[in-house]
C-alpha positions, 0 to 999 in steps of 0.5 A, a space after each residue: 486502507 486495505 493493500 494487496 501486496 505482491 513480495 518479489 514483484 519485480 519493482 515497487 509499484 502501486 498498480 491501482 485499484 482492485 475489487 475482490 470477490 467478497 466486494 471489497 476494494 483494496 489498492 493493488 501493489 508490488 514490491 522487489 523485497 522478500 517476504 521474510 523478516 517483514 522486508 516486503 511490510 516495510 517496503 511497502 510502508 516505504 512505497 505508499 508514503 513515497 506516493 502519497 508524500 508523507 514522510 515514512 513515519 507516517 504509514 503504518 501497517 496495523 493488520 495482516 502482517 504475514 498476510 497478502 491483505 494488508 491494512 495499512 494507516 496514513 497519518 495526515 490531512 485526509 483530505 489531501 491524502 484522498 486527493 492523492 490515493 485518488 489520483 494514484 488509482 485514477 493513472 492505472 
């Protein structure tokens, strides 16, 4: 799954779905943490485990790092969490 994340957002958030300018789709969140020592890169792996209901464990960041995109892997059954990243994207 591809984030685009904002560090020092105001709030942890998850503010839906977002297409980019080359097409691709990537889930747009927010974190209160800064973007040093990868604070901002554990507080979303806490935040998107948070909203899909899996333990923290289960999230993991596998590209970008220092970058503003972000891929991000969910270990579970897919199709549950499809049911719930949908749902997110759909209330926003």
């Amino acid at each position: 799954m591809a984030v685009r994340l904002t560090p020092k957002g105001g709030r942890d958030a998850i503010d839906g779905a977002e297409t980019l300018s080359n097409g691709h789709e990537v889930l747009k969140a927010r974190v209160r943490a800064a973007p040093s020592e990868g604070e901002a890169n554990e507080a979303l792996c806490r935040l998107i485990a948070k909203a899909v209901g899996v333990p923290r464990r289960d999230v993991a960041l596998v590209a970008g790092a220092t970058a503003r995109i972000k891929r991000l892997t969910i270990s579970g059954d897919a199709p549950t969490l499809m049911a719930a990243l949908e749902k997110i994207c759909a209330a926003r």
